[in-house]
DRENLUMVO-15908 format. One record per residue: x, y, z of N, C-alpha, C in turn. Coordinates in steps of 0.1 Angstrom, whole numbers, padded with zeros to 4 digits, always signed. Example, Ala and Ser with C-alpha at 12.3 -4.5 7.8 and 13.67 -1.06 7.14 Angstrom:
% residues 2
+0132-0057+0078+0123-0045+0078+0132-0033+0078;+0128-0022+0071+0137-0011+0071+0129+0000+0079;
***
This chain:
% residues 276
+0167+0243+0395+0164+0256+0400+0177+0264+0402;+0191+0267+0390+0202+0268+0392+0201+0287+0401;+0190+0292+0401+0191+0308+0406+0183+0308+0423;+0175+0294+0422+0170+0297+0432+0184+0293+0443;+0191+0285+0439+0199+0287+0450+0210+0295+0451;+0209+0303+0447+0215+0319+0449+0211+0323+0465;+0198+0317+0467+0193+0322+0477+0197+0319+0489;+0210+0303+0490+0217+0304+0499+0231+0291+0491;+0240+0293+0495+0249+0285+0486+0249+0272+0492;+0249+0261+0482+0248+0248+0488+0255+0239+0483;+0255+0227+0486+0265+0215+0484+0267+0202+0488;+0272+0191+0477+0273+0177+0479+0275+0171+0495;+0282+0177+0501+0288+0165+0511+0280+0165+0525;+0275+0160+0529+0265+0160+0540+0278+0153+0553;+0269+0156+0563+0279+0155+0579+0269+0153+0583;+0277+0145+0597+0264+0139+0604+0264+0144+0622;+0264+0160+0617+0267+0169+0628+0257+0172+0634;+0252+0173+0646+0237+0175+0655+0242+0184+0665;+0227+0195+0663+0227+0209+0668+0218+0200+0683;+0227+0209+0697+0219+0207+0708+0203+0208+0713;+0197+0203+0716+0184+0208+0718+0183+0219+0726;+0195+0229+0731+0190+0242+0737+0194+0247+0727;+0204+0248+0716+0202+0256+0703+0189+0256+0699;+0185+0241+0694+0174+0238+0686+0163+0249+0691;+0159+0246+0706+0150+0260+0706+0149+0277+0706;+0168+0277+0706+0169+0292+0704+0168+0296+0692;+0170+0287+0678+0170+0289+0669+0155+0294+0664;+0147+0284+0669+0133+0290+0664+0133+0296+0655;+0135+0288+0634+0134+0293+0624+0120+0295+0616;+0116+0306+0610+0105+0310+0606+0099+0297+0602;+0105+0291+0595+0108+0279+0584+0113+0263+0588;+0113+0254+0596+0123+0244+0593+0132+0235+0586;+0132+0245+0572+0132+0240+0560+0149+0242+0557;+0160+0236+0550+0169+0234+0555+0173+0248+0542;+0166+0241+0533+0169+0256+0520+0161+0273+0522;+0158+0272+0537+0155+0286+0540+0162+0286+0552;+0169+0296+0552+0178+0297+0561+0172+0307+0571;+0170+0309+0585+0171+0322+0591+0182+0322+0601;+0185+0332+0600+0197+0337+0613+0193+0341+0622;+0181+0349+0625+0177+0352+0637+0180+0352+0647;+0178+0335+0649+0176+0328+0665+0161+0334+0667;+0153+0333+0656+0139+0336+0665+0134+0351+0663;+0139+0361+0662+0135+0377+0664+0149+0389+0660;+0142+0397+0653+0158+0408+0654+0165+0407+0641;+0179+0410+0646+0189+0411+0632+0194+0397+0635;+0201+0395+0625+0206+0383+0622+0217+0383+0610;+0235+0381+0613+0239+0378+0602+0248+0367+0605;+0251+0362+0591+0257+0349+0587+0267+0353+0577;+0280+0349+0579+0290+0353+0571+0301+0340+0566;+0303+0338+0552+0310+0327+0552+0317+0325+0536;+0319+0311+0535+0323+0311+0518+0316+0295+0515;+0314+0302+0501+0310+0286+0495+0314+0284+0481;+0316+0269+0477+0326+0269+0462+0311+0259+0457;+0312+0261+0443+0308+0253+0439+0310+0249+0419;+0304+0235+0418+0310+0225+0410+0296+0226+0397;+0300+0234+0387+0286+0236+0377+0293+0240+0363;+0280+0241+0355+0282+0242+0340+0286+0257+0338;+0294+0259+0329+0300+0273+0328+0289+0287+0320;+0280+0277+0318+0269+0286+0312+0254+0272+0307;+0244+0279+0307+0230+0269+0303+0234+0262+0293;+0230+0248+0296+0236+0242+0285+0249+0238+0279;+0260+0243+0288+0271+0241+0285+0274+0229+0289;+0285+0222+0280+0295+0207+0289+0310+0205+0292;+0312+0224+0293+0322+0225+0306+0320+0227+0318;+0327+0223+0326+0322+0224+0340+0332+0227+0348;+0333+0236+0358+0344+0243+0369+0341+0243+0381;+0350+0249+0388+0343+0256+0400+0348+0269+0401;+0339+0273+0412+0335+0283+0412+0340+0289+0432;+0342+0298+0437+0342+0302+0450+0333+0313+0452;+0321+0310+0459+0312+0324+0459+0311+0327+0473;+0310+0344+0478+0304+0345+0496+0287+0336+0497;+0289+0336+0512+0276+0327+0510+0275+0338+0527;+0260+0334+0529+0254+0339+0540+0247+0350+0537;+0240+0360+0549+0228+0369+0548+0226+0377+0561;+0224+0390+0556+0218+0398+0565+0204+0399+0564;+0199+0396+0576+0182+0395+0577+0177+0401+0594;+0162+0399+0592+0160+0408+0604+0144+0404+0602;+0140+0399+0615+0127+0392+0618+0122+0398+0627;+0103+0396+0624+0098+0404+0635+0084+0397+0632;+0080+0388+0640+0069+0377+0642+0074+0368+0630;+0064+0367+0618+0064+0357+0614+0066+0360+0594;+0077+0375+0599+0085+0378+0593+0093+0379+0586;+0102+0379+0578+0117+0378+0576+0124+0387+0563;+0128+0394+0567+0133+0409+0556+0147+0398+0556;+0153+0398+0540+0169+0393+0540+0174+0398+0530;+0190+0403+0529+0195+0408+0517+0207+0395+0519;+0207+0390+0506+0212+0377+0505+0224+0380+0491;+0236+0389+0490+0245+0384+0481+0235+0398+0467;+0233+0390+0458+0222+0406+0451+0208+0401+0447;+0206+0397+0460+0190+0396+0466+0185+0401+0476;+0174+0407+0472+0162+0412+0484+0154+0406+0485;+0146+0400+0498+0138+0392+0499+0131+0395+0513;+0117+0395+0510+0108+0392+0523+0100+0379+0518;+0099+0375+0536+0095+0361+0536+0082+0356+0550;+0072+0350+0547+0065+0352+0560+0054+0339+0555;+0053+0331+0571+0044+0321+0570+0032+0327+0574;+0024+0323+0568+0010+0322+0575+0000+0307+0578;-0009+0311+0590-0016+0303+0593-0008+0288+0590;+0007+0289+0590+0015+0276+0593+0017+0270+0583;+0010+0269+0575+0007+0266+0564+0016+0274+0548;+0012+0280+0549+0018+0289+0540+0026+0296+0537;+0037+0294+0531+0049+0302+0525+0050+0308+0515;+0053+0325+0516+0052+0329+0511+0063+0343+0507;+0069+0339+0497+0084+0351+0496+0082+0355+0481;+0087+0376+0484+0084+0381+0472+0100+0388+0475;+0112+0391+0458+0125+0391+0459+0128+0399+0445;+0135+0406+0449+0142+0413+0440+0158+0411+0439;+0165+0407+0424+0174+0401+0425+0180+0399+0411;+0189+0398+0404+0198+0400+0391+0198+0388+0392;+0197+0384+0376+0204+0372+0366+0212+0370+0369;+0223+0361+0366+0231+0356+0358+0238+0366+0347;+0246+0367+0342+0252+0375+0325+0257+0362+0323;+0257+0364+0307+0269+0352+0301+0276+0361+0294;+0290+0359+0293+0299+0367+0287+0306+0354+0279;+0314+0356+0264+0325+0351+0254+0331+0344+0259;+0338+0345+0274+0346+0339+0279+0341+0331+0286;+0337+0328+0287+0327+0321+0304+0329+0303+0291;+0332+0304+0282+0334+0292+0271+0345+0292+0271;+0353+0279+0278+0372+0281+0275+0375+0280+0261;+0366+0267+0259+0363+0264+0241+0359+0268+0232;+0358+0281+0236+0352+0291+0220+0338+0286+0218;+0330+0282+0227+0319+0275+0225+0310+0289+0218;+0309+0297+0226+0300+0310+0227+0308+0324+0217;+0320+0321+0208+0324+0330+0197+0314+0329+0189;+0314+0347+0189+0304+0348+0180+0292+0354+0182;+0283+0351+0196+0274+0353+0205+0275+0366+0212;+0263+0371+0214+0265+0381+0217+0263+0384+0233;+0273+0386+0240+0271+0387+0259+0256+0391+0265;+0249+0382+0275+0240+0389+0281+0243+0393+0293;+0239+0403+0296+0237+0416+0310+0233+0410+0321;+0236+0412+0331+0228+0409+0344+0216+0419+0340;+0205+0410+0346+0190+0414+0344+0186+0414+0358;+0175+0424+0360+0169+0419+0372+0156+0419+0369;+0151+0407+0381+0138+0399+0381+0132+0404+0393;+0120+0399+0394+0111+0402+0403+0104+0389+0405;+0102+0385+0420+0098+0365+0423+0087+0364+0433;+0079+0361+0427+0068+0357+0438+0067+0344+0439;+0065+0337+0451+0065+0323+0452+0056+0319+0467;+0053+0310+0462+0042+0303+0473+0039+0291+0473;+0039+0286+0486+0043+0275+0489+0029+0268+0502;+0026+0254+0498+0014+0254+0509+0020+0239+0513;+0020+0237+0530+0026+0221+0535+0009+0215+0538;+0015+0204+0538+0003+0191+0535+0004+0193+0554;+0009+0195+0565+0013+0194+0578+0020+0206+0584;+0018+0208+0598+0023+0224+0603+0037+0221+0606;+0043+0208+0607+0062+0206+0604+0061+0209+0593;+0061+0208+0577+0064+0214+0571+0071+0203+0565;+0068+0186+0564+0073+0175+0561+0071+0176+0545;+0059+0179+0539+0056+0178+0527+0044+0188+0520;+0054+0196+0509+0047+0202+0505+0047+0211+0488;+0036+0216+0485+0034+0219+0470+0039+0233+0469;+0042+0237+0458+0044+0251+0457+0045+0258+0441;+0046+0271+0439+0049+0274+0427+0058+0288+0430;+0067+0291+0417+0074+0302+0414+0079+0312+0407;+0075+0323+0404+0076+0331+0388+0081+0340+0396;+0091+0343+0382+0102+0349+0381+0098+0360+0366;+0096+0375+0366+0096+0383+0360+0105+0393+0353;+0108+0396+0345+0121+0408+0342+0115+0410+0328;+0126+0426+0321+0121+0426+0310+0122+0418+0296;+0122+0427+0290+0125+0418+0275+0134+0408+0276;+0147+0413+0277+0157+0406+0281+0157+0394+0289;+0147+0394+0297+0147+0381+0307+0135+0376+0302;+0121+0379+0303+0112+0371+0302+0109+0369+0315;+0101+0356+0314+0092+0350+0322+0099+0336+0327;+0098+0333+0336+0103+0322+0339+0096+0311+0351;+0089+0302+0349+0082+0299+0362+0088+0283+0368;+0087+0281+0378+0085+0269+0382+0073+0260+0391;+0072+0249+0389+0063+0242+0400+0070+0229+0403;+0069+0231+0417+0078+0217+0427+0069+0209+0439;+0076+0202+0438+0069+0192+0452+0083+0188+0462;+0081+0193+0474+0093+0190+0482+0090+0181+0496;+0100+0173+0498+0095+0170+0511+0108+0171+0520;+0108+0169+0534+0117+0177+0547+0122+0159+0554;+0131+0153+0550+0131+0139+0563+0137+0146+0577;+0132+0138+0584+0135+0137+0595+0120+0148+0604;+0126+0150+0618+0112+0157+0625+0122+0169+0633;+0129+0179+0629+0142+0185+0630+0130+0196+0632;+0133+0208+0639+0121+0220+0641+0135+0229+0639;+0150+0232+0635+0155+0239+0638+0162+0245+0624;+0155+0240+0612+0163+0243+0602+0175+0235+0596;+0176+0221+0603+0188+0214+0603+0184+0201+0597;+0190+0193+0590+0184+0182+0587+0188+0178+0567;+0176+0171+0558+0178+0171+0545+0164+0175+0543;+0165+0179+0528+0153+0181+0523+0158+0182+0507;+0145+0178+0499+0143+0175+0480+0135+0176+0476;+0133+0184+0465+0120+0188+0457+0125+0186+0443;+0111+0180+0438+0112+0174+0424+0101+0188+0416;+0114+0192+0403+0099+0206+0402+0104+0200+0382;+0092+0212+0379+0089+0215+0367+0090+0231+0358;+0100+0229+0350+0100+0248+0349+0097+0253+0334;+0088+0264+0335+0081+0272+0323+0087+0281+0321;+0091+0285+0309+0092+0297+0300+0087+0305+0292;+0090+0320+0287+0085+0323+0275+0095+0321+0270;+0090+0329+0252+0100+0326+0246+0113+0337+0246;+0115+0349+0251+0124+0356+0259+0128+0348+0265;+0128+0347+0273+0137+0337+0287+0140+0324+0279;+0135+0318+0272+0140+0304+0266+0153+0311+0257;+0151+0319+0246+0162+0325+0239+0172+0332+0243;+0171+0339+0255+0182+0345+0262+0191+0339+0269;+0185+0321+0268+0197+0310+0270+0200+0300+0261;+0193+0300+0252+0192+0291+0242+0192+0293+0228;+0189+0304+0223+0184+0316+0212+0196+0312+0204;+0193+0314+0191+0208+0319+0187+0199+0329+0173;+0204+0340+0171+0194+0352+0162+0202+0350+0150;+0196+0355+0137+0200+0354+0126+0216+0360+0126;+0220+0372+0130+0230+0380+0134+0244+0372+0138;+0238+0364+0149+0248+0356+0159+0247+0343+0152;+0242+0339+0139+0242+0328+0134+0255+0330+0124;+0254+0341+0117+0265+0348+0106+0279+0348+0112;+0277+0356+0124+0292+0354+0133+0297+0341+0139;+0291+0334+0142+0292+0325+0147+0294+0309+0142;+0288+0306+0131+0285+0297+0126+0272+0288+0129;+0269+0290+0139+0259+0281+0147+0242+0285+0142;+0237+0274+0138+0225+0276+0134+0214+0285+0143;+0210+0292+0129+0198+0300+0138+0183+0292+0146;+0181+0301+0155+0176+0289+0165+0161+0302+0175;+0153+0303+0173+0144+0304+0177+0131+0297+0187;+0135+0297+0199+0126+0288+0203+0113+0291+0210;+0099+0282+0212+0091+0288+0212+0088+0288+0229;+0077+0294+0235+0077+0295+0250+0068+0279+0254;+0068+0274+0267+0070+0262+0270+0075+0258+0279;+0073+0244+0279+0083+0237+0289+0097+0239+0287;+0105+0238+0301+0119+0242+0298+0129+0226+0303;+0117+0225+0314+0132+0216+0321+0125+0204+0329;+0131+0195+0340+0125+0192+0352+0139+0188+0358;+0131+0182+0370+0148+0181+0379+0146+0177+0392;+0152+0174+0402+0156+0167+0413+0168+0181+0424;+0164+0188+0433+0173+0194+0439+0174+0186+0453;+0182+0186+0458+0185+0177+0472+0193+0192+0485;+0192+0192+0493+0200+0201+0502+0201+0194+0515;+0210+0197+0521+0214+0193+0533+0220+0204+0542;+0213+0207+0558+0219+0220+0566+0224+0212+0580;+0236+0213+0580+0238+0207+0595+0247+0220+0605;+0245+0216+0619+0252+0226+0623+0265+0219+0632;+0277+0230+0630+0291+0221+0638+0290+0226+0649;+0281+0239+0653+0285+0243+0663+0271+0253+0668;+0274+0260+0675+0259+0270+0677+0265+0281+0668;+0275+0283+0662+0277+0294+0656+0281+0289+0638;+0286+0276+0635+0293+0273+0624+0279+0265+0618;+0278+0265+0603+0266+0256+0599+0274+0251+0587;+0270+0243+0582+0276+0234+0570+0264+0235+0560;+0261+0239+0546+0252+0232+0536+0263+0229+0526;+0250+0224+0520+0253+0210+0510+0246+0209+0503;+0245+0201+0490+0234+0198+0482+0240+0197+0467;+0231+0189+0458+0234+0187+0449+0221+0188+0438;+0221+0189+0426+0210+0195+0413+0208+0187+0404;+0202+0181+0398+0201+0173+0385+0194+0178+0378;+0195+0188+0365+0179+0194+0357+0182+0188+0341;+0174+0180+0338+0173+0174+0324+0162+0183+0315;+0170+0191+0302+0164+0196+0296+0152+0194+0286;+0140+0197+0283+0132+0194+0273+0135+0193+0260;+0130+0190+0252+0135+0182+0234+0135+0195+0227;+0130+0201+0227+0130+0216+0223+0144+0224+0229;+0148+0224+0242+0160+0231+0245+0172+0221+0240;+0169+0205+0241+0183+0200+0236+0182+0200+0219;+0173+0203+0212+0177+0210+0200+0186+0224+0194;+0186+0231+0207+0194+0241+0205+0207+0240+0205;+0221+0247+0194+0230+0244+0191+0241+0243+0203;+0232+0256+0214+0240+0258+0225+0239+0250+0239;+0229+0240+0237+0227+0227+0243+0238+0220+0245;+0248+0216+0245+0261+0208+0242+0255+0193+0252;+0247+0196+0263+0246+0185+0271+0228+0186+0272;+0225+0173+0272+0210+0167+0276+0204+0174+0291;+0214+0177+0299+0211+0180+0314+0223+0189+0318;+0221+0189+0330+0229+0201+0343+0231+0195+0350;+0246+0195+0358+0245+0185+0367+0254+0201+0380;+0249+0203+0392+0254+0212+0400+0254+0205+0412;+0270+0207+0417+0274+0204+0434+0277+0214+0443;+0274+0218+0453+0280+0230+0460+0280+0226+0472;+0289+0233+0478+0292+0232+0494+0294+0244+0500;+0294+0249+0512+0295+0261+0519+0295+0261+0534;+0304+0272+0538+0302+0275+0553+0302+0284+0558;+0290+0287+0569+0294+0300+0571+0287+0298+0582;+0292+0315+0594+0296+0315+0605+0284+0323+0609;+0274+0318+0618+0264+0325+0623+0265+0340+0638;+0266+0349+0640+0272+0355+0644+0258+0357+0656;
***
C-alpha cells in the first residue's frame, strides 16, 4: 500500500520507548491504531512537525532502490469523533462510529514518474506521468471496541490517467495500548483497472518504438498482495518515533511487464516528528 503511507511516513526500526499513563490518557486518539495518527490530545487543533527518510524502489516495479528524505507530520483538528487532517498533499476526514467503524474520505495526488527517476536509463524512452489526483474512500469494521482486529476495504478514484485502484486488508493491533502507541500489520489485496495497471506498467505502441521495450497492455485485475507492518512509539510527551516496513509481491500479469524489473517491492521508512 506504497500511497497509503503517504498518510503518515514510516519505518524499519522499532524502540522500546513507553508513553506515561498520564500522557496515555491525554492523548485520547480517535483511533488506537499506530498507522492513524492524531495530534489532538483528544479535541481541537493539533500539529506535528518533523522529517522522515525512507528506503524504496525508484519507481513501480523498478530494481533500483534509494533513499529518499520526506517532511512527515500533520495539521488536524478534532471535534468528537472527528478528525479533519491536511497531511503533506492530502486532505482527509476521518471519524469512528459506534466504535466499531472506520471511516475516512481524502483527497490527494499520485506519485509522477519522470525519465530520471531511472539512474539506468531504465525508463528512456517512456513517456513521464503527472501527479494525478485521486479521490479515497475507505472503511474499516473491528472484530472488538480496542480495535485489536479488523477487516476493511479501499478505493482510490482519479481520471483517465489514474484509474481505479482498490484495496482489501485484514489488520491486527498487538498489544492493549489505547494511546496510539504500540505495533500493528495488515495483510491486504489490491485491484485495478486497466488505467491504473498501465499507468504503471503500460508500455503503448508509441513508447515501444522509442524505447525498445515491448508493447505491453494490461488487462484490469488483480494487481498485488502484501504484508505492511508499522510501529508508533513515543520518546517523549512531545517527540514520537514511526517505523515500519512493506513487502508487496506483484501478480503474473504485472511481472510480465517489461517495466517489472523485480517480482516484488520491498519499502523501509523511519521518521520523527515533534508533537507540538
Amino acid at each position: 500500500m506504497r500511497k497509503l503511507k503517504r498518510m503518515t511516513t514510516i519505518a524499519v526500526a522499532m524502540t522500546a520507548l513507553n508513553l506515561t499513563a498520564a500522557h496515555a490518557e491525554e492523548a485520547a486518539p480517535l483511533f488506537p491504531l499506530p498507522f492513524t495518527p492524531d495530534f489532538t490530545r483528544g479535541s481541537g487543533w493539533g500539529i506535528a512537525l518533523g522529517l522522515g527518510v525512507e528506503y524504496e524502489t525508484a519507481y513501480a516495479g523498478s530494481d533500483e532502490y534509494g533513499f529518499e528524505l520526506d517532511p512527515a507530520g500533520a495539521i488536524q483538528w478534532r471535534k468528537g469523533n472527528h478528525l479533519f487532517s491536511w497531511e503533506g498533499l492530502e486532505l482527509s476526514w476521518t471519524t469512528r462510529q459506534k466504535d466499531r467503524w472506520y471511516i475516512q474520505v481524502d483527497l490527494g495526488l499520485d506519485g509522477e514518474r519522470e525519465e530520471d527517476d531511472s539512474d539506468d536509463g531504465r525508463l528512456d524512452g517512456l513517456e513521464e506521468r503527472d501527479d494525478e489526483f485521486a479521490g479515497t474512500g475507505e472503511v474499516r469494521y473491528s472484530f472488538d471496541g480496542e480495535w485489536r482486529n479488523y477487516v476493511g476495504t479501499r478505493i482510490s478514484v482519479g481520471d483517465s490517467d489514474f484509474g481505479t485502484k482498490g484495496f482489501i486488508f485484514a489488520g491486527h493491533r498487538f498489544g492493549a495500548r489505547q494511546d496510539g502507541g504500540g505495533t500493528e500489520c495488515f495483510l491486504y489485496a489490491t485491484f485495478a483497472d486497466r488505467n491504473n495497471l498501465n499507468s504503471q506498467f503500460g508500455v503503448s505502441p508509441s513508447e515501444a518504438t522509442t524505447s525498445g521495450l515491448a508493447a505491453t497492455d494490461l488487462d484490469d485485475g488483480y494487481r498485488s498482495s502484501g504484508l505492511r507492518v508499522v510501529d508508533r512509539r513515543f520518546a517523549s510527551e512531545h517527540i514520537q518515533i514511526i517505523s515500519g516496513v512493506e513487502f508487496e509481491y506483484y501478480s503474473n500479469e504485472v511481472q510480465d511487464s517489461p517495466l517489472a524489473r523485480e517480482d516484488f517491492a520491498l519499502e523501509v521508512e523511519l521518521s520523527m516528528v515533534y508533537q507540538f
